[in-house]
Every structure is written in C-alpha cells, then in structure tokens.
Backbone as CSV, one residue per row, in Angstrom:
resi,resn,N_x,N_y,N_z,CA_x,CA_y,CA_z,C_x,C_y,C_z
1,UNK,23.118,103.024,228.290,23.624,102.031,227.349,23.702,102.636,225.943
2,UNK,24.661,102.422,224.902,25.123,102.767,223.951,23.991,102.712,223.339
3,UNK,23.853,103.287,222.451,22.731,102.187,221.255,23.262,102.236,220.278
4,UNK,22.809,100.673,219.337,23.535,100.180,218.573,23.101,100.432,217.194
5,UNK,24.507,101.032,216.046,23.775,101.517,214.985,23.187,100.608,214.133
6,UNK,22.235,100.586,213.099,22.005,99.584,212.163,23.011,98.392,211.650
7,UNK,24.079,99.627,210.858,25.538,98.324,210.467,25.458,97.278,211.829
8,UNK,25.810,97.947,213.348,26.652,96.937,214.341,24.817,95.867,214.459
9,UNK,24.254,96.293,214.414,22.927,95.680,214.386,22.910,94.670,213.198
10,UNK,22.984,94.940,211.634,23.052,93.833,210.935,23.911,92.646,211.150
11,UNK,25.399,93.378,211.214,26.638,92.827,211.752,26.325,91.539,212.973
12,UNK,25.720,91.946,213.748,25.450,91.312,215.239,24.677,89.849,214.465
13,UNK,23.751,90.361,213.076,22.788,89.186,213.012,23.472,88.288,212.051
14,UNK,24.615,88.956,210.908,24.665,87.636,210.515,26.135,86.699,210.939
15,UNK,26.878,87.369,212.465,27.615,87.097,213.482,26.964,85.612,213.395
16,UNK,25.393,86.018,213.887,24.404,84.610,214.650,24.300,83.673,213.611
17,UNK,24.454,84.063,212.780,23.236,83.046,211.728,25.174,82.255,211.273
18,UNK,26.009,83.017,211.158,27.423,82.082,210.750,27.685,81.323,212.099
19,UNK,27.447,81.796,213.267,27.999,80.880,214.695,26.800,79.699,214.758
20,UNK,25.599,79.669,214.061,24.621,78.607,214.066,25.242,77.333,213.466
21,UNK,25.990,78.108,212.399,26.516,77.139,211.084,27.728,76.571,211.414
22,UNK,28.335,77.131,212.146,30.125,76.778,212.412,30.303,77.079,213.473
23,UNK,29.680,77.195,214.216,30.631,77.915,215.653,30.781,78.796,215.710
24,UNK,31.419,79.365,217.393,31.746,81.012,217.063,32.877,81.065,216.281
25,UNK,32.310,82.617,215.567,32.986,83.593,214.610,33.281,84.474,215.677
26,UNK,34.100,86.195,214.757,34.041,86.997,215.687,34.357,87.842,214.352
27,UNK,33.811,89.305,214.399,33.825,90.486,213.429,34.733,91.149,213.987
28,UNK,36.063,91.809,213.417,36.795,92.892,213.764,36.777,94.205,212.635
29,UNK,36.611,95.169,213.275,36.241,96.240,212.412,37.637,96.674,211.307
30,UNK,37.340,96.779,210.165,38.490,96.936,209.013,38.163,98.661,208.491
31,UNK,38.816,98.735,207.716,38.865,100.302,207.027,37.528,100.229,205.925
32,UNK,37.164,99.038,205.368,35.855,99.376,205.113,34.904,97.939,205.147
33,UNK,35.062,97.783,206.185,34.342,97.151,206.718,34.463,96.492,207.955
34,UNK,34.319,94.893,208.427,34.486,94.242,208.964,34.571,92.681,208.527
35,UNK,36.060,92.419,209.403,36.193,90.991,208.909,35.527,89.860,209.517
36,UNK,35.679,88.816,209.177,34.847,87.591,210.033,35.494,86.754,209.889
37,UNK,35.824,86.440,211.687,36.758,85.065,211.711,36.389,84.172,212.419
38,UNK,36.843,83.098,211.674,37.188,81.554,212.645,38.309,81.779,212.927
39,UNK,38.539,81.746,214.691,39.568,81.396,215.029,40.646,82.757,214.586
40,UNK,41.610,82.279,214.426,42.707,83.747,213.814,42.399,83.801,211.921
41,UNK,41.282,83.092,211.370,41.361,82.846,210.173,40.133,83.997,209.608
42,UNK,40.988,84.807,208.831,39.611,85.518,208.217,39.106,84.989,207.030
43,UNK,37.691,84.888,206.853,37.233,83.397,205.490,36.120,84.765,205.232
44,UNK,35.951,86.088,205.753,34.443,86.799,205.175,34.911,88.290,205.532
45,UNK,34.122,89.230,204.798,33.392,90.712,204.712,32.352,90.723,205.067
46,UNK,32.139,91.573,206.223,30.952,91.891,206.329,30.948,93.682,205.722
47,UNK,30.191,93.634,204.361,30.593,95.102,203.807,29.433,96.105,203.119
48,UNK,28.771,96.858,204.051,27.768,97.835,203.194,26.444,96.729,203.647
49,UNK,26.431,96.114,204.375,25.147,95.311,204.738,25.219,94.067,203.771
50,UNK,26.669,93.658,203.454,26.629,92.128,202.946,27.574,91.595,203.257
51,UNK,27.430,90.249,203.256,28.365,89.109,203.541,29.096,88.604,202.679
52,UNK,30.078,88.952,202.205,31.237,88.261,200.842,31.969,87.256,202.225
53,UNK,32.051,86.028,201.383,33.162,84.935,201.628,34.200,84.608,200.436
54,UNK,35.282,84.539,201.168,36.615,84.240,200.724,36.423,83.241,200.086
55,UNK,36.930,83.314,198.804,37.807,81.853,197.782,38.466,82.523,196.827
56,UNK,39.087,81.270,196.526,40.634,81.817,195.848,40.522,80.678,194.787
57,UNK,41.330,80.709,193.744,41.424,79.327,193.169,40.175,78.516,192.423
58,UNK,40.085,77.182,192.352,39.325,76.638,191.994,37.855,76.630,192.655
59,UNK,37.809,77.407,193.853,36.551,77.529,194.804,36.130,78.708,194.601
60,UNK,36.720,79.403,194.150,36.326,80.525,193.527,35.509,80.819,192.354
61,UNK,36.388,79.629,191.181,35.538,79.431,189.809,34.475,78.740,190.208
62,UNK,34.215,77.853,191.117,32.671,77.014,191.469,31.860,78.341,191.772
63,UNK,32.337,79.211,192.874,31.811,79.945,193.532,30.738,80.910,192.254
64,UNK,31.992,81.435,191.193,31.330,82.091,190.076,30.194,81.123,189.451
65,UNK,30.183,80.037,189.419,29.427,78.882,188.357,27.876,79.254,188.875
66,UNK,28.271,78.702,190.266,27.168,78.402,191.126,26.183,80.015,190.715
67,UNK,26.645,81.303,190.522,25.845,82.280,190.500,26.513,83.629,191.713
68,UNK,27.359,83.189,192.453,28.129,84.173,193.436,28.424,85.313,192.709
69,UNK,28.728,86.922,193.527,29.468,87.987,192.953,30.545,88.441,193.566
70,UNK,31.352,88.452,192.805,32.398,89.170,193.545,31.873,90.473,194.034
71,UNK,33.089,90.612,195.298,32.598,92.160,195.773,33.787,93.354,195.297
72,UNK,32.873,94.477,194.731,33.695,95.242,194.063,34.773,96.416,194.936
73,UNK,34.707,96.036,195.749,35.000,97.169,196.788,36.883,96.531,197.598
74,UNK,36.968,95.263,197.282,38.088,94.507,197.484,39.091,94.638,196.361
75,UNK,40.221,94.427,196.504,41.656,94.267,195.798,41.089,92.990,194.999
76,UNK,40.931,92.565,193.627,41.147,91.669,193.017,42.062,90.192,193.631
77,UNK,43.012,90.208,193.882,44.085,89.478,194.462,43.535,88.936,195.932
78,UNK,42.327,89.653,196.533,41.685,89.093,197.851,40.605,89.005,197.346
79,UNK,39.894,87.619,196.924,38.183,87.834,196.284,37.680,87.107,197.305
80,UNK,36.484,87.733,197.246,35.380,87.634,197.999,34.048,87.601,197.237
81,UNK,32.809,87.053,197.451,31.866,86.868,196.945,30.593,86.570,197.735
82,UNK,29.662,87.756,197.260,28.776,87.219,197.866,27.966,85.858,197.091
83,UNK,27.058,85.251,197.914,26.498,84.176,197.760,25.676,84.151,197.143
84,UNK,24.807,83.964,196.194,23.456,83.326,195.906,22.435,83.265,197.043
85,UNK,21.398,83.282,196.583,20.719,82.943,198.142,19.936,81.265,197.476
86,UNK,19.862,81.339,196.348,20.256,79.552,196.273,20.614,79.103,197.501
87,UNK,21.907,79.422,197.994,22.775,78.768,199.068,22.896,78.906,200.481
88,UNK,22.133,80.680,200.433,22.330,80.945,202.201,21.303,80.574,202.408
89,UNK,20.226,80.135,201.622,19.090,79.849,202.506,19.069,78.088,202.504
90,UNK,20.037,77.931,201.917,20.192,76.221,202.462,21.313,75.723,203.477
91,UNK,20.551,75.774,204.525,21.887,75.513,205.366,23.056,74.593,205.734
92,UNK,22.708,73.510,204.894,23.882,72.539,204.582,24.676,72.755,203.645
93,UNK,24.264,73.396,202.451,25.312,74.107,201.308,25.927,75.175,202.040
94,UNK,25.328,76.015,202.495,26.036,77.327,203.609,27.268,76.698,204.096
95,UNK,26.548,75.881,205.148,27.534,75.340,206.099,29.074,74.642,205.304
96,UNK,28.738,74.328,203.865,29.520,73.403,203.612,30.559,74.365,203.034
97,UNK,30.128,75.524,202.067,31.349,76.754,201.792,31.886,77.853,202.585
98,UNK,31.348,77.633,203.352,32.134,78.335,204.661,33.130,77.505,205.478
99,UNK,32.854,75.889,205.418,33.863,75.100,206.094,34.935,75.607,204.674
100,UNK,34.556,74.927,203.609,35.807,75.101,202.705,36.878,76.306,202.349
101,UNK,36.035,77.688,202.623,36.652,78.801,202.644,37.522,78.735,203.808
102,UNK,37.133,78.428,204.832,37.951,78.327,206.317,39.313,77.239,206.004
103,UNK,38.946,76.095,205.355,40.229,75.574,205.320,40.770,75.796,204.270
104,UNK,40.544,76.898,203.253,41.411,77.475,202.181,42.230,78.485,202.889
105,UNK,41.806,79.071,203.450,42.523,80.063,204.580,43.300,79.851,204.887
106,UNK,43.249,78.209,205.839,43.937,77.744,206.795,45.405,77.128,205.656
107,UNK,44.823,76.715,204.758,46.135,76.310,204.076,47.016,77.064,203.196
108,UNK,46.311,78.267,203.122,47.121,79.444,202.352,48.089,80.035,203.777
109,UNK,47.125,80.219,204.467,48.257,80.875,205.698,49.864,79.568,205.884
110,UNK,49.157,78.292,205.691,50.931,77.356,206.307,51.413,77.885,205.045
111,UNK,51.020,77.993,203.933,52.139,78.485,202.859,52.777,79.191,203.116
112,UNK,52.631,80.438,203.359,52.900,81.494,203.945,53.632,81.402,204.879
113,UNK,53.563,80.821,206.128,54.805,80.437,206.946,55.666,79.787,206.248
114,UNK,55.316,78.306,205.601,56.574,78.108,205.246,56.991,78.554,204.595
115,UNK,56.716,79.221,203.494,57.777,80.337,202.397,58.499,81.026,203.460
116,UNK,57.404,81.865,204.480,58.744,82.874,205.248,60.017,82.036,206.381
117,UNK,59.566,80.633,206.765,60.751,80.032,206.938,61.633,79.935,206.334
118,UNK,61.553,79.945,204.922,62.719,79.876,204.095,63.010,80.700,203.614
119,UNK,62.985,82.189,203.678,63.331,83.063,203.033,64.704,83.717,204.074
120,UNK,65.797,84.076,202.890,66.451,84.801,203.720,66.499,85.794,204.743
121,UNK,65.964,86.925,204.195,65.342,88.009,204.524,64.530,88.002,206.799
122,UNK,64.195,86.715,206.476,63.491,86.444,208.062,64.746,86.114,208.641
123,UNK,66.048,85.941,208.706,67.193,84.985,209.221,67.427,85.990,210.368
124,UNK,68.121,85.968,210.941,68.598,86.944,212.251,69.612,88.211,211.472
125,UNK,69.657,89.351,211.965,70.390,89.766,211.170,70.441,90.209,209.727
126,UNK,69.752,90.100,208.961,69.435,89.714,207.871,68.234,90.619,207.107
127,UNK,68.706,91.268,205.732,67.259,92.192,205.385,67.130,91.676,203.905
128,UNK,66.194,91.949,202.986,65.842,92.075,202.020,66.910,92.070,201.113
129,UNK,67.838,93.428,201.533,68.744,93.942,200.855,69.862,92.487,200.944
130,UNK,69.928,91.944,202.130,71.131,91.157,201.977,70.416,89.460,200.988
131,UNK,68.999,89.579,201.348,68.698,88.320,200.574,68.445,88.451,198.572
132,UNK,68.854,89.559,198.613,68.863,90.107,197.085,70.698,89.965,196.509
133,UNK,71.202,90.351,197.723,72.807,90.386,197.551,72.734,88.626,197.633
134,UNK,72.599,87.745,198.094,73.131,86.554,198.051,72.721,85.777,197.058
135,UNK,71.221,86.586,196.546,70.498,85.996,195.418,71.406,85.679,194.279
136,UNK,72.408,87.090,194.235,73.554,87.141,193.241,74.634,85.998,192.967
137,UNK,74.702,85.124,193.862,75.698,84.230,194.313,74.967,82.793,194.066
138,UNK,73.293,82.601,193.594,73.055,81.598,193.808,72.169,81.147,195.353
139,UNK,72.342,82.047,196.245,71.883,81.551,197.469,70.335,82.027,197.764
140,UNK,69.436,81.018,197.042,68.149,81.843,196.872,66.887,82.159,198.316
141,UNK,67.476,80.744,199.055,66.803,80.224,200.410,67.773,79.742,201.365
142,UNK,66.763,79.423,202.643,67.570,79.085,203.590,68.176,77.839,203.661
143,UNK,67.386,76.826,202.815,68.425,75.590,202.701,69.725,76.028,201.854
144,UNK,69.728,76.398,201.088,70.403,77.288,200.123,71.676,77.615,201.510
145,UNK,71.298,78.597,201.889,72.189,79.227,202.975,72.943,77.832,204.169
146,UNK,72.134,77.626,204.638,72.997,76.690,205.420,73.751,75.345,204.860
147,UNK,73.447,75.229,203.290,74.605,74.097,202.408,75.678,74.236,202.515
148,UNK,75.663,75.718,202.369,76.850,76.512,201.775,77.875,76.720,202.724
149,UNK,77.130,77.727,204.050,78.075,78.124,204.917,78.430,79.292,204.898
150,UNK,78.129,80.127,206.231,79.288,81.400,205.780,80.355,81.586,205.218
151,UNK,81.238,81.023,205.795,82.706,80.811,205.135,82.705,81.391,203.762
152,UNK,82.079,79.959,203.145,81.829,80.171,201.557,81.402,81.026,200.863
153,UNK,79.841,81.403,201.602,78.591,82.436,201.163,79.911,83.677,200.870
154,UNK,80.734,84.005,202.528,81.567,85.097,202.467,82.259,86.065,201.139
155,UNK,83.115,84.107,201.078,84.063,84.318,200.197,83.659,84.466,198.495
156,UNK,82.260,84.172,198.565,81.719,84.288,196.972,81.561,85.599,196.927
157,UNK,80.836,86.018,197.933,80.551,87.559,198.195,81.643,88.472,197.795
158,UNK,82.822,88.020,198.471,84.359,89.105,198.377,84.074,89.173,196.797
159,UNK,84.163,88.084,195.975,84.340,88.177,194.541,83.783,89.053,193.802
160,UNK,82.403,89.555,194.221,81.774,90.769,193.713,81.117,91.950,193.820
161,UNK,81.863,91.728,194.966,81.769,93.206,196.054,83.229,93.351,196.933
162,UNK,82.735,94.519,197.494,84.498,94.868,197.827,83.856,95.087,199.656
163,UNK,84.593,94.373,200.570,84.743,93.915,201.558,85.424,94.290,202.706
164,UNK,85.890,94.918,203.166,86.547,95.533,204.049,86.743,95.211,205.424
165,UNK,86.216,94.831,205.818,85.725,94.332,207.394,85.027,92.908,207.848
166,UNK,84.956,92.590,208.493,84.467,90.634,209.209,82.584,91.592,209.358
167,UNK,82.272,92.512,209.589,80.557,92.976,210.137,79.551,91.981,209.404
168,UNK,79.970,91.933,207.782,79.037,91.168,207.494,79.310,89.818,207.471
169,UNK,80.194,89.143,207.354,81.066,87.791,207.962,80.201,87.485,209.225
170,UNK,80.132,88.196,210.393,79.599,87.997,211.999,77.951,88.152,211.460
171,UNK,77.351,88.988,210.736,76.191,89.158,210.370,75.753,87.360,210.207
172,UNK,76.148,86.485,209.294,76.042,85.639,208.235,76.169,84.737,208.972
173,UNK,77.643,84.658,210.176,77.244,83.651,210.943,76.127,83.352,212.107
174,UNK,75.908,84.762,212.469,74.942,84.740,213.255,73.541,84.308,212.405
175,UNK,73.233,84.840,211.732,71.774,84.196,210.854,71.986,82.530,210.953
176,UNK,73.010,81.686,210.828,73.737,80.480,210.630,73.039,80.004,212.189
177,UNK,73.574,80.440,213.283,72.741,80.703,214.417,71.506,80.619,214.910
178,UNK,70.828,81.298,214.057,69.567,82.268,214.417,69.744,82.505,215.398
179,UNK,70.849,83.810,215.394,71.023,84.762,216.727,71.529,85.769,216.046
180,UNK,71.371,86.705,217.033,71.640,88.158,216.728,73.849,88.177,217.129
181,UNK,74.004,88.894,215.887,75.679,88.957,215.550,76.380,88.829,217.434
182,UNK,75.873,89.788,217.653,76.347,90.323,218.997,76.190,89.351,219.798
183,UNK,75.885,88.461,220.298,75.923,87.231,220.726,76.631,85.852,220.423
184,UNK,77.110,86.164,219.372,78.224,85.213,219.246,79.539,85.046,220.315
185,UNK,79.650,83.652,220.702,80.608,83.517,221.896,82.085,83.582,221.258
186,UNK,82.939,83.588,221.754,84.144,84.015,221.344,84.654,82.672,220.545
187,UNK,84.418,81.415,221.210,84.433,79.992,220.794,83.831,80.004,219.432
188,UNK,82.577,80.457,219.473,82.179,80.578,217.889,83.128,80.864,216.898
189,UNK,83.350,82.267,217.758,84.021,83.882,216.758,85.169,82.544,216.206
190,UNK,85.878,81.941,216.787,87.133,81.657,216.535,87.032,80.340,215.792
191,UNK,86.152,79.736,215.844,85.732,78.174,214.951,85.468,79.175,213.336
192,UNK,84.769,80.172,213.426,83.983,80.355,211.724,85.478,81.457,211.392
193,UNK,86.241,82.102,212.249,87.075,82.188,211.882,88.053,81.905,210.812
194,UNK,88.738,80.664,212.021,89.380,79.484,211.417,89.042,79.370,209.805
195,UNK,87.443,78.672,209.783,86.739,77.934,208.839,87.057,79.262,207.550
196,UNK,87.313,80.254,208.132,86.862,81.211,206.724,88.542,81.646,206.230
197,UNK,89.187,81.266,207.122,90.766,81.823,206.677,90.905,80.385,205.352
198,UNK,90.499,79.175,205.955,90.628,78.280,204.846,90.154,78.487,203.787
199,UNK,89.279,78.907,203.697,88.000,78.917,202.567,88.616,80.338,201.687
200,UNK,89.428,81.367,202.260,89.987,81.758,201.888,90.918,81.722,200.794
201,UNK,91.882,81.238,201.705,93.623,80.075,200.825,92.964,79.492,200.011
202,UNK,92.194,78.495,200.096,91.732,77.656,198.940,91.309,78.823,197.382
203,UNK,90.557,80.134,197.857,90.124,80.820,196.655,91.034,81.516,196.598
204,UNK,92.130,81.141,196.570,93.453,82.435,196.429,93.708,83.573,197.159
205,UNK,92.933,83.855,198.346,92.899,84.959,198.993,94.406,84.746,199.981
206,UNK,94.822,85.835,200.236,96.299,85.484,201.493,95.076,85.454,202.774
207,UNK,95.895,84.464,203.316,94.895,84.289,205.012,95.044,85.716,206.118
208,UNK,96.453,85.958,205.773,96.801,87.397,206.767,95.360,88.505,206.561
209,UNK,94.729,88.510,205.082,93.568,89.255,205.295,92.511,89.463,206.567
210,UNK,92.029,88.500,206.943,91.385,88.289,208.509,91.971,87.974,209.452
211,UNK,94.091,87.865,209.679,94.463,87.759,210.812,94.710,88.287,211.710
C-alpha cells in the first residue's frame, strides 16, 4: 500500500472536517495546490497546509472585517481567504460561510453561462474575430443578431468591407440555425437567398450580384 504523504494526509483531514459541515466535498489536485468542491463548484484551496475559501464581492469585505487573510499565492481577481479561527472552530459560523461561498459560486457560474449564451463568438460557425467584425455594425449580442437577420447583418457588412463570395452569408445563416454552414438544406439555401437579394435592392445593391 502506497503511503500517504503529510500534504495528502492533512488534505484527507480537512476533506472530513468540511464533509461534517456540508456534505461530501472532493479535492482535485491543481498546479499549486488543491481545489475543494461541492458538487462541480469550487468554493476552497487547500494550499501549503491551509484552507482559503472563496468570496468575491461583498462576502469578501465581511470576510476581511471579520479578521480573514487573503491568500497570497492566488491571482487577486480569484480571492480566497483563510479564516479566523474565531470561526473554524465554531461550527455553525463555519458551516454558514461555506454554504454562502458555495452559493456565490453557484451564481457567478449562471452568469457566466448566460453571458456565453449571448455572446456571438459561441454561435455555430462563428469566432471572436467575426463577433468583433459585427461589433462594428452595432450587433453586440445574440439578441442583437437574430433582430436583425442575416440578410441585413450581410448587407451592413458589404458596406464596410469588401465581399466577394455568399461563405460568410452561409456562415451567418447557419449561426441563425445553430448549425454548422454545411448543413444547411437547399430549401434553406434558397429562402435566405431570396431574403438577401431583397435586402439587397432595397440598399442599392443590383440583385444579379448573388444570382
């Protein structure tokens, strides 16, 4: 049997003493250290033989009030702090900033999805580069994008860039989609077509361009 070094040995104990308080946790080993999670949520460091917990925000400034330290070994922008022992040795205060760190987590992460729902950049098809190009036009998000329409998005596009080909046209409708270009059915191809020869004529363009 292996034997276990001190770190995986401290590690192991204050595993126990957080699964007493909340349930199981679980430690995954990091580049300098190890994280500690609820669930898919990381709320702690386990780092150099201490326990920093996550807060951000206004739980953070309590966190400082109360007597906590930040840990110096983290990115500023991810704080962590260890505790007081004021607090770890009371196990209802324990228990109670570790629930709150866990659901600061939990609600920073839906941010996070939903921003990347709405970002161009995630659309099918679709990179950085093109959600910077549409930025130019006004089209900052995905509600943004589907108001508009390819058609339109297209034809704003022609205006300040030079255009040559339907690739990014099929790109734009496919994101419209959320499908990949190449999958567009021919029925499609020929509806956003249509839709873009108009959208065309209307901005002065001759329609023969895409016929």
């Amino acid at each position: 049997m292996k034997k276990l070094t001190q770190t995986e040995i401290n590690t192991a104990c204050i595993l126990q003493k957080l699964t007493e308080l909340i349930g199981p946790v679980t430690a995954k080993s990091l580049f300098y250290g190890y994280g500690i999670f609820k669930n898919e949520y990381m709320f702690g460091i386990y780092q150099k033989n201490f326990f920093y917990l996550r807060a951000t925000d206004e739980l953070s400034k309590l966190l400082l009030r109360l007597g906590a330290v930040p840990n110096p070994y983290t990115n500023p922008s991810n704080q962590y702090f260890y505790l007081p022992k004021e607090i770890t040795d009371n196990d209802e205060q324990y228990r109670l900033y570790l629930i709150l760190s866990i659901e600061q987590v939990k609600q920073e992460k839906k941010r996070i999805i939903k921003k990347k729902k709405n970002q161009i950049r995630d659309l099918p098809n679709l990179s950085i580069k093109h959600e910077r190009l549409l930025a130019r036009i006004g089209v900052k998000n995905v509600k943004d994008f589907r108001r508009q329409g390819p058609a339109m998005i297209f034809v704003e596009l022609k205006k300040i860039i030079l255009i040559e080909n339907l690739n990014l046209y099929w790109k734009l409708v496919g994101a419209f989609y959320l499908k990949h270009d190449s999958l567009l059915t021919l029925t499609e191809k020929e509806e956003h077509l249509r839709l873009l020869n108009i959208k065309l004529l209307q901005a002065g363009y001759p329609e023969e361009f895409l016929s």
